[in-house]
N, C-alpha and C positions, 0 to 999 in steps of 0.2 A: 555630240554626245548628250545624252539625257541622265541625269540621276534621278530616282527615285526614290527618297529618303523617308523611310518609317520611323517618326520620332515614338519613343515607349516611355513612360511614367510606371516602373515598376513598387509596387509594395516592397517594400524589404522583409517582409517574411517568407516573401516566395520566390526574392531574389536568384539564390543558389538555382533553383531548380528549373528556374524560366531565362536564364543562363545558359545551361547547360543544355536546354531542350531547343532553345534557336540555335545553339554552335552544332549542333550531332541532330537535330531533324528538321526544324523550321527552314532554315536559310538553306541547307542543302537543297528539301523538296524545291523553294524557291527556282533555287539555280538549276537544278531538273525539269522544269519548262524550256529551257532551250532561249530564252530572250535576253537573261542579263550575262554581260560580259565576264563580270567580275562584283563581287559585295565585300562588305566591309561590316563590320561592328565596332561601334564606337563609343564610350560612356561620356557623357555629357557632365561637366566637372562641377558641381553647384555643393550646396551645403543646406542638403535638406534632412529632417529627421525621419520623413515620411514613406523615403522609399528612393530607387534611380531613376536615375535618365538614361536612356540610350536609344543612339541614330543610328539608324543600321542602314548604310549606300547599299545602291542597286544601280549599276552602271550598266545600260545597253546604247544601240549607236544610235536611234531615232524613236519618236513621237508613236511613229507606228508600230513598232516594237514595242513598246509599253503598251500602247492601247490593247495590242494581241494578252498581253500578260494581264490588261485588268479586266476584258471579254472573258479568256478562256481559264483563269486559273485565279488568281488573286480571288474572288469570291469564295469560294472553296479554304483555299489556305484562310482566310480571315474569319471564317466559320472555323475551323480546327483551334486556331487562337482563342476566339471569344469562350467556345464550349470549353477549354482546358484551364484560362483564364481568369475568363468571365470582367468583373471591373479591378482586379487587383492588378491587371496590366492595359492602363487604356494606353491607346494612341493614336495620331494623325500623320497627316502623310502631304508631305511638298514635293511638287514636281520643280525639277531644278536645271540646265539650259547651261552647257557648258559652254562658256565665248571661246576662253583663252588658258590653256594648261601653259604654267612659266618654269 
């Protein structure tokens, strides 16, 4: 299993809204490619003044599977983020290599 983890540094002025727009359109369209299994939203627990964190998993079963999703779709969706955006929500992304679920 693969995860593909989108870490996000949100501004908190547009918190609420950039929220709300990955749980009801982002992370759907996502899952609407047909390659991840299952995702997750996560806020990342720190003590900052400046804004959030949040990891949003993207579980499918192989290497190739994600590569189909950063070919044919991920471009696309990562343009609709940036343009709605822009730098009040940056982020990166780790590819992550499941050994052992306990």
């Amino acid at each position: 299993m693969i995860i593909y983890n989108v870490t996000v540094n949100v501004d908190k002025n547009i918190n609420d809204d950039w929220l709300e727009w990955m749980q009801k359109v982002h992370i759907p369209e996502v899952m609407e490619a047909g390659v991840f299994i299952k995702s997750q939203i996560n806020q990342v627990i720190t003590e900052s003044d400046t804004g959030y964190t949040y990891a949003i998993a993207y579980t499918c079963a192989s290497m190739k599977d994600l590569h189909q999703y950063q070919v044919n779709f991920a471009p696309g969706l990562q343009q609709k983020h940036v343009v709605r955006y822009g730098d009040k929500a940056v982020s990166f992304r780790t590819i992550l290599e499941v050994i052992k679920e306990f």
